[in-house]
N, C-alpha and C positions, 0 to 999 in steps of 0.2 A: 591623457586627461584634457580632455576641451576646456576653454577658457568660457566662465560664465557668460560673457559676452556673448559669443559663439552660439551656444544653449537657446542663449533669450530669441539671435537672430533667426536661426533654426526656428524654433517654437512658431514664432511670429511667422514665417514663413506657411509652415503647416498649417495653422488658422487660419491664415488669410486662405488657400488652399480649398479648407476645409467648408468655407462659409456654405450653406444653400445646398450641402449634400445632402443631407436629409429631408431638405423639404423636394430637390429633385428626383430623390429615390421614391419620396411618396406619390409623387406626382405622375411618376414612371409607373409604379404598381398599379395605381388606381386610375389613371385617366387623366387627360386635361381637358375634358371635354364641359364648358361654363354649366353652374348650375342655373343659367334661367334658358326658358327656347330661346333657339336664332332665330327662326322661320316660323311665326306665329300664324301667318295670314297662307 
């Protein structure tokens, strides 16, 4: 049995981890190409 301590650290670990996966998987699928033009002229 882990000490709740342990838990929290773990946990907090993973989150941090975690941050900006989803908005990089969206990003990955769909493009990162800006929505306004580069090269107008």
């Amino acid at each position: 049995m882990s000490s709740r301590t342990g838990k929290t650290t773990m946990a907090r670990k993973v989150k941090i981890a975690r941050t900006g996966k989803r908005r990089k998987r969206k990003e990955q699928n769909k493009g990162t190409t800006p929505k306004f033009a580069i090269h107008k002229k």
